[in-house]
C-alpha positions as CSV (number, residue, x, y, z in Angstrom):
1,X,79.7,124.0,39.7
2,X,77.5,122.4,36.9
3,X,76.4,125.1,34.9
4,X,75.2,125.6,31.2
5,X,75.9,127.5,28.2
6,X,73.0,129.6,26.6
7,X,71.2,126.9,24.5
8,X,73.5,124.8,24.4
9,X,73.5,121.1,25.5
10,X,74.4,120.7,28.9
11,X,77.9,120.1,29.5
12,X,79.0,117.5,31.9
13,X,80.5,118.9,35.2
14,X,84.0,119.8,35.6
15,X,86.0,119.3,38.4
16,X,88.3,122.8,37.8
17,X,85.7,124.7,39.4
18,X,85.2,126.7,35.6
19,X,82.1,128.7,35.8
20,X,79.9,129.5,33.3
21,X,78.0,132.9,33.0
22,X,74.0,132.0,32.7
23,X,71.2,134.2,32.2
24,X,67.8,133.9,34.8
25,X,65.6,131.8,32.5
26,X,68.0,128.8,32.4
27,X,68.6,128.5,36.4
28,X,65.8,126.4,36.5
29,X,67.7,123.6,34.0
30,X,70.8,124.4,35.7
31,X,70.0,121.9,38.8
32,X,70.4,119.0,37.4
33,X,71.4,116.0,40.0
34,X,72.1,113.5,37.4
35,X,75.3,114.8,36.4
36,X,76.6,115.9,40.3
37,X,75.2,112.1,41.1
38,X,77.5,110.5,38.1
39,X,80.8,112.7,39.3
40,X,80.1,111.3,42.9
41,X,79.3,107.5,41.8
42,X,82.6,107.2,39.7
43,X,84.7,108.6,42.1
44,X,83.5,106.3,44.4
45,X,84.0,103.3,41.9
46,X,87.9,104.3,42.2
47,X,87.9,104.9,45.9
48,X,86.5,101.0,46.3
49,X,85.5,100.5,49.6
50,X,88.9,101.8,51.7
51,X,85.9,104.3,53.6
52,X,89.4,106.5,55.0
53,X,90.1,106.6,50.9
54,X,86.2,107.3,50.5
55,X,86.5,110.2,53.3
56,X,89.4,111.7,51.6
57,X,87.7,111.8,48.4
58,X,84.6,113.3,49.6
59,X,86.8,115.8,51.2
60,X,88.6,116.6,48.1
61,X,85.7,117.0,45.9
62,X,83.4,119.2,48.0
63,X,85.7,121.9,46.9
64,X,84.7,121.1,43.4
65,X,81.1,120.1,43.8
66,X,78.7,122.0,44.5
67,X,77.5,120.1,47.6
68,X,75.8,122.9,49.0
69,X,73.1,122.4,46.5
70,X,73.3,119.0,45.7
71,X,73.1,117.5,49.7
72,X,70.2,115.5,49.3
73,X,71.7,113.3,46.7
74,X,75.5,113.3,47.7
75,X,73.2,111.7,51.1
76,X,71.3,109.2,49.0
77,X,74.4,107.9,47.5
78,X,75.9,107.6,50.3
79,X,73.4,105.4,52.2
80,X,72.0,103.7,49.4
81,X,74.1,103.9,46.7
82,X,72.2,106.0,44.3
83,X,69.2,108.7,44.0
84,X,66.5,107.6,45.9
85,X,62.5,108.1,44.5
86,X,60.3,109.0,46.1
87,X,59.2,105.8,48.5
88,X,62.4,105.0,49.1
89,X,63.2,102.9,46.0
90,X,66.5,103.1,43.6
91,X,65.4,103.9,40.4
92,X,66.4,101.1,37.5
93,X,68.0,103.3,34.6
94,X,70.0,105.3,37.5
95,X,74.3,104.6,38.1
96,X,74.6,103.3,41.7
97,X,77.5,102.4,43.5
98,X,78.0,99.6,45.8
99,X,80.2,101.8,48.1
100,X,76.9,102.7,50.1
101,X,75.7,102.1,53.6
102,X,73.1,99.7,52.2
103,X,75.7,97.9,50.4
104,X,78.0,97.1,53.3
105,X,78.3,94.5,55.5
106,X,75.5,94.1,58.5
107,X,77.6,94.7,61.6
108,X,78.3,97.6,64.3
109,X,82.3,97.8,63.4
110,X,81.2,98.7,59.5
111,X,78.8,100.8,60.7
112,X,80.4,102.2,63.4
113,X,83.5,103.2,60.2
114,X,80.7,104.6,58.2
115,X,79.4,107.2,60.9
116,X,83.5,107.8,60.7
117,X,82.6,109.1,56.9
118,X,79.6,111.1,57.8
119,X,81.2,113.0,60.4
120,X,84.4,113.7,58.8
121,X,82.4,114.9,56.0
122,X,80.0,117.1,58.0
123,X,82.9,118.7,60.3
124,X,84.6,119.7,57.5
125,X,81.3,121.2,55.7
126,X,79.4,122.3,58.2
127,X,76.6,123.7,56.3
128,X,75.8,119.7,55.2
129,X,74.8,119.3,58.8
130,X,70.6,120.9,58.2
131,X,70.6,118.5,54.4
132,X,72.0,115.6,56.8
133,X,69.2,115.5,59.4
134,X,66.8,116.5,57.3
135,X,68.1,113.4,55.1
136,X,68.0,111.2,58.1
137,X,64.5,112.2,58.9
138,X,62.9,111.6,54.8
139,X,65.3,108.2,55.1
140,X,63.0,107.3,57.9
141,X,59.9,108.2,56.4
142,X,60.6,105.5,53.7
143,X,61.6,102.4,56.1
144,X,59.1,100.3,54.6
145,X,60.7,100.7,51.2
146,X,63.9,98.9,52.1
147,X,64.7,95.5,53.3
148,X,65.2,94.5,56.5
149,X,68.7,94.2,56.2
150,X,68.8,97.8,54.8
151,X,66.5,98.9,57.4
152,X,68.9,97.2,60.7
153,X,72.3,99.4,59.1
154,X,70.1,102.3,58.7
155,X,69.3,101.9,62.6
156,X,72.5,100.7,63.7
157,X,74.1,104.0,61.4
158,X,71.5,106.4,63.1
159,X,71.9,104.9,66.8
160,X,76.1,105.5,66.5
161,X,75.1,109.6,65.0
162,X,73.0,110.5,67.7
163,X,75.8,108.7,70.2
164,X,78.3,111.1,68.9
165,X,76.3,114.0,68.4
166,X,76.4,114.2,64.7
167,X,72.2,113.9,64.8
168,X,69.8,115.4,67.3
169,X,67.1,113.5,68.7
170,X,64.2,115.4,67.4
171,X,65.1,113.3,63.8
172,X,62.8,110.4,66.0
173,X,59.7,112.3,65.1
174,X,59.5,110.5,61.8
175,X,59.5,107.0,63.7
176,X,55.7,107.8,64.6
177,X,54.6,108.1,61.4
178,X,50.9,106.4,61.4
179,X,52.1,103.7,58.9
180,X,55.5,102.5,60.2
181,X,53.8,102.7,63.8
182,X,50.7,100.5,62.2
183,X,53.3,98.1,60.9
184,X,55.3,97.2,63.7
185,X,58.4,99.2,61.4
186,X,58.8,102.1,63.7
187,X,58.9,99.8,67.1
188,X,61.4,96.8,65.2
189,X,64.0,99.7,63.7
190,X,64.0,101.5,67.3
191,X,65.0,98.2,68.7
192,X,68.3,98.5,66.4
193,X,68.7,102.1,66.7
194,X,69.1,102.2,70.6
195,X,70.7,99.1,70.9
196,X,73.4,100.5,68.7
197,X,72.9,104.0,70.8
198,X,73.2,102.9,74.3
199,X,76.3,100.7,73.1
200,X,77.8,104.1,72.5
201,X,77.2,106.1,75.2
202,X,74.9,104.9,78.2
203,X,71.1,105.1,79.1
204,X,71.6,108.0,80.9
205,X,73.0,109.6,78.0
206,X,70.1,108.5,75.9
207,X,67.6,110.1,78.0
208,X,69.5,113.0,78.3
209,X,69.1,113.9,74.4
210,X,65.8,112.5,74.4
211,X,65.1,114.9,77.3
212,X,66.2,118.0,75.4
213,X,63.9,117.7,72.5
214,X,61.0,116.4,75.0
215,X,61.1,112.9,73.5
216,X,61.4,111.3,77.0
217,X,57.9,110.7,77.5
218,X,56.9,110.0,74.1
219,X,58.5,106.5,73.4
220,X,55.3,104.7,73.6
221,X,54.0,106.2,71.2
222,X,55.9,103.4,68.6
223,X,53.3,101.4,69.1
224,X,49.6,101.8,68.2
225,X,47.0,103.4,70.4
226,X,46.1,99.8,71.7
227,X,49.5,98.8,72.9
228,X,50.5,101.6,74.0
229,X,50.8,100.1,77.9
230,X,54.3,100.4,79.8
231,X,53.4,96.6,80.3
232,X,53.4,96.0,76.4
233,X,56.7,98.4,76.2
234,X,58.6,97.3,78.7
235,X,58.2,93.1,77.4
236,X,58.8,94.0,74.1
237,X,61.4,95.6,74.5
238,X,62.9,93.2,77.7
239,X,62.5,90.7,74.9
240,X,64.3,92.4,72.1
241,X,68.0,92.8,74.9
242,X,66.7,96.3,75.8
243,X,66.0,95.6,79.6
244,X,67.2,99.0,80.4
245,X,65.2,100.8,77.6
246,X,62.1,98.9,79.6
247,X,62.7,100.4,82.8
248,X,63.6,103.7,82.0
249,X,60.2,104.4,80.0
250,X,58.6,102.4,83.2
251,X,60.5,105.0,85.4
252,X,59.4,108.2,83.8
253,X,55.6,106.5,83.4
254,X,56.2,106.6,87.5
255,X,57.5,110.3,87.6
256,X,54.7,111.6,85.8
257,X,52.3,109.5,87.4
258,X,54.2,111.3,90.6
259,X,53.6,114.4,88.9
260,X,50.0,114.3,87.9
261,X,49.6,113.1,91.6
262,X,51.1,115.9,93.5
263,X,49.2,118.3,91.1
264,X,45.4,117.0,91.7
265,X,46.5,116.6,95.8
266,X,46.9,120.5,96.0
267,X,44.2,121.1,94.1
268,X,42.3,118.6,96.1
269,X,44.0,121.0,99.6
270,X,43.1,124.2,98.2
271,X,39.8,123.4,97.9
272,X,39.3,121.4,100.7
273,X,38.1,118.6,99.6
274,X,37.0,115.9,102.8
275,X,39.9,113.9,103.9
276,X,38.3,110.4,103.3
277,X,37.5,111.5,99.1
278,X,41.1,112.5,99.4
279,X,42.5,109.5,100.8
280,X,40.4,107.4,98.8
281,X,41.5,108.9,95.3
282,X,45.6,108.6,96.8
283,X,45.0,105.3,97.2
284,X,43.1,104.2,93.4
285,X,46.4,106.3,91.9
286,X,49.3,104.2,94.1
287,X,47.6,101.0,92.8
288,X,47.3,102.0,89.3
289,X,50.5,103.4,89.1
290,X,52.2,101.1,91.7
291,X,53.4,104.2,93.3
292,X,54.9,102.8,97.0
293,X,53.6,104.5,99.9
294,X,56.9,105.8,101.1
295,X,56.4,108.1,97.7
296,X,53.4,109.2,98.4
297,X,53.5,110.2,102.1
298,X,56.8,112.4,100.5
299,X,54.4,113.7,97.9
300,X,51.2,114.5,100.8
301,X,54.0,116.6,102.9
302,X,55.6,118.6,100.4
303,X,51.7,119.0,99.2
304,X,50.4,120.1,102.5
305,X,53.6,122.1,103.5
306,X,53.5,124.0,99.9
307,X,49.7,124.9,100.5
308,X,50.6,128.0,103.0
309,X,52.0,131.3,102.9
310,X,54.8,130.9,106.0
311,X,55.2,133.9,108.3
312,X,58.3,134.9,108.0
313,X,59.1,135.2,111.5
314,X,60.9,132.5,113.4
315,X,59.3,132.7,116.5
316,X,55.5,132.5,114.5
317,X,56.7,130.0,112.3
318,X,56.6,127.1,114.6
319,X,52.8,128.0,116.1
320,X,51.8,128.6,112.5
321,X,53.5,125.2,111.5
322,X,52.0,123.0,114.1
323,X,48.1,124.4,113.7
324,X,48.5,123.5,110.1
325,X,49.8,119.9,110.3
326,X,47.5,119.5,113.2
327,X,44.9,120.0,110.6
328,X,46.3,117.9,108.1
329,X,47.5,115.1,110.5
330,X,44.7,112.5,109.8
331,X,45.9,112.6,105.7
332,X,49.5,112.1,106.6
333,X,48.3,108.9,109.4
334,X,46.5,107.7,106.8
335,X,49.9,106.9,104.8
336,X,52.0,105.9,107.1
337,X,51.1,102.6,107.9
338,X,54.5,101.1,107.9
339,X,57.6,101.9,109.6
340,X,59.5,102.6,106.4
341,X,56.8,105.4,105.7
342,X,56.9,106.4,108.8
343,X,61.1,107.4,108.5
344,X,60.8,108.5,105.1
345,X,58.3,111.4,106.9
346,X,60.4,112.2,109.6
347,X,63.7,112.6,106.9
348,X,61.6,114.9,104.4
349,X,60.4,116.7,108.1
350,X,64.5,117.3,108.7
351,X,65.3,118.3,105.1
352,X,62.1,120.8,105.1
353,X,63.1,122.4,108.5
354,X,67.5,122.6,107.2
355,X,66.0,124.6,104.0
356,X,63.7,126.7,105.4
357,X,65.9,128.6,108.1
358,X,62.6,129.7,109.7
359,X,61.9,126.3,110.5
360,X,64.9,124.9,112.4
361,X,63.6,125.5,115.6
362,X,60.3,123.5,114.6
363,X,61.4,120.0,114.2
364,X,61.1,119.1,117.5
365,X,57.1,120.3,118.1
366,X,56.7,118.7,114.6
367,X,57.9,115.3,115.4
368,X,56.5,115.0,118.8
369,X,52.9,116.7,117.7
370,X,53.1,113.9,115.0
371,X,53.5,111.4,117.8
372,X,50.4,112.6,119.5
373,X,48.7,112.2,116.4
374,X,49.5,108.9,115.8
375,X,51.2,109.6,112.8
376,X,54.4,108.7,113.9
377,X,55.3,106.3,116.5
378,X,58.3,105.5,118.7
379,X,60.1,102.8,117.0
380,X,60.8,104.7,113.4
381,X,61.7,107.7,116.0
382,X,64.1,106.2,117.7
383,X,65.6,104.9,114.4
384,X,66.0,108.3,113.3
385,X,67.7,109.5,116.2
386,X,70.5,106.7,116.5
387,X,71.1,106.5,113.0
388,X,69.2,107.3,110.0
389,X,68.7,111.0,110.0
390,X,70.0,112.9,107.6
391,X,73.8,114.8,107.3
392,X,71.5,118.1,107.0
393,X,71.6,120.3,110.2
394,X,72.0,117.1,112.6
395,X,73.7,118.2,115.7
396,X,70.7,121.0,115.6
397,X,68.0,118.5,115.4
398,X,69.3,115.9,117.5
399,X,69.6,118.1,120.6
400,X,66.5,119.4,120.2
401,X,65.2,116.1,120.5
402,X,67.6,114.6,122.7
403,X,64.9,115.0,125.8
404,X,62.0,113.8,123.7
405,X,64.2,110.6,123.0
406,X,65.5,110.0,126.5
407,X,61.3,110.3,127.4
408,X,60.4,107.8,125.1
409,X,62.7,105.2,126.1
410,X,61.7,105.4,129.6
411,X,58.2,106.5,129.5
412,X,56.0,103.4,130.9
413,X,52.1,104.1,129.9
414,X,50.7,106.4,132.6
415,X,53.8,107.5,134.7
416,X,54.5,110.3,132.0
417,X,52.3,113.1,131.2
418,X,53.6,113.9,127.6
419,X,52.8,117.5,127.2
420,X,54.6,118.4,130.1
421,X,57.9,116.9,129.1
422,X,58.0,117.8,125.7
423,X,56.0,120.6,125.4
């Protein structure tokens, strides 16, 4: 520890771990970074740049230094080879040390040996682990006071930390700092950063950790208020190698848009709201968001079927059922304009009826009152039957419409009264 004697010049640290007693008033001129910084630097001359000799060093001394208290600068050394002032310059009259982050040579492999140094360091002191992010995070803040070459290890460094876990996502917050958004800083560095990330891991991975700490939905946000479009995102960054990046943030635009639709549609139900003002606000939203309309005839059943309180007895279930989607039959026609639509309906129908016990017996009465309606017709039906239902509950379903099916393929107009065959 670097202490001091009682009026007495300060001594320079020693590496024995001697301590010396002090009294209250002279705390204060005990923290003194200068002299942990100088320790650090030469040892670091010696080392060169072996980074496993630089590791063992580090190792070595943090039972001598006091790194608990001196994190910020054993950080700033290590990334940039010296104390950093505020801004994010080196100042002149300081000691610096080309074995730095900054200092090394632009490429993943060196980077990818440096994140080796951090995380050896920070397994073995674990308490280093709070000073590093919140290093990581000031580091950030000060992008546009390093160079651009400074500024792509940084990204590449940070990328390969939060690959391995050494960093949480949540350090991204700095990135939307007002200036480095304004600059085009916070949108070029992230280019770096991910690229280096989703070399590590995956995309899937990414959004995982940026779906913890509720980044996921927040990535356009590099840009400025004016750009920020999933159309400006997803070219810049298709541009930059980042196709993936593009169509992840394109896909979770979709999901809320999905979302935000599903929300306003039951609140449209509940309070009953004319069909046609419905239908006519579904239809603004699938072309703004270019939401398909297999999705939304999905999104208009689960809608309408979550809008009821079921009876919880089988045999009322079914009546309750079919005086309900009676009711709500024009919506669902209105979105089931192709055959596609028409068998993603009749696949969400078979799913609903296998989880809700309640309903197994209803599939049939729902298909075939559907039919009536004209919301499904025969074609999509006959699909379903011979091949693309659904695992869930099949032998169930397809007996029950096993008669129904045999009907439609021999029904000629006017030789069958419906009702009475399929009831």
């Amino acid at each position: 520890r670097v202490s001091f004697m009682n009026n007495q010049k300060p001594q320079k640290p020693t590496l024995s771990g001697q301590r010396f007693k002090t009294r209250k008033r002279d705390e204060k001129e005990r923290f003194d970074p200068t002299q942990f910084q100088d320790c650090i630097i030469q040892g670091l001359t010696e080392t060169g740049t072996d980074l496993e000799a630089v590791a063992k060093f580090l190792d070595a001394s943090g039972a001598k230094l006091d790194y608990r208290r001196y994190a910020e600068t054993l950080f700033d050394i290590l990334v940039a080879g010296g104390m950093l002032a505020p801004g994010g310059t080196l100042a002149d009259d300081m000691t610096r040390t080309n074995v730095c982050v900054f200092a090394a040579q632009e490429d993943l492999e060196t980077m990818q040996a440096f994140a080796q140094v951090f995380n050896k360091l920070i397994r073995r002191y674990k308490y280093l682990e709070k000073g590093f992010e919140d290093e990581v995070k000031k580091l950030l803040l000060f992008l546009k006071g390093f160079s651009e070459s400074e500024r792509n290890k940084l990204a590449m460094l940070t990328g390969i930390l939060l690959a391995n876990g050494t960093l949480n996502a949540s350090i991204l917050n700095s990135l939307y700092n007002e200036n480095l958004v304004k600059e085009g800083v916070s949108a070029a560095f992230a280019v770096k950063l991910f690229k280096s990330w989703i070399n590590e891991k995956d995309i899937n991975a990414v959004a995982v950790s940026l779906r913890k700490v509720n980044m996921d939905n927040r990535l356009m946000e590099l840009f400025p208020a004016n750009k920020q479009s999933v159309e400006h995102f997803s070219k810049y960054f298709t541009e930059a190698g980042l196709k993936e990046l593009s169509e992840y943030v394109r896909n979770q635009q979709s999901i809320g848009a999905r979302k935000e639709l599903q929300k306003e549609l039951q609140e449209q139900m509940s309070r009953g709201d004319p069909f046609k003002d419905i239908i006519l606000y579904v239809k603004e939203e699938m072309k703004k968001n270019n939401i398909s309309e297999q999705t939304v005839v999905a999104i208009i059943w689960s809608s309408v079927m979550s809008t009821v309180e079921w009876n919880k007895k089988e045999e009322l279930v079914a009546e309750q059922a079919i005086k309900h989607l009676k009711q709500y039959s024009p919506l669902l026609a209105a979105f089931t304009t192709q055959g596609q639509s028409e068998l993603t309906l009749l696949l969400k129908i078979q799913e609903y009826c296998y989880d809700n016990i309640h309903f197994m017996k209803a599939f049939q009465k729902i298909v075939v009152l559907f039919y009536k309606a004209e919301v499904l017709s025969e074609e999509p039906i006959l699909k379903w039957y011979k091949d693309a239902h659904l695992a869930k509950g099949k032998s169930v379903f397809l007996e029950q419409m096993k008669k129904f099916v045999e009907w439609l393929k021999n029904a000629e107009e006017g030789n069958w009264h419906l009702g009475s065959q399929v009831g």
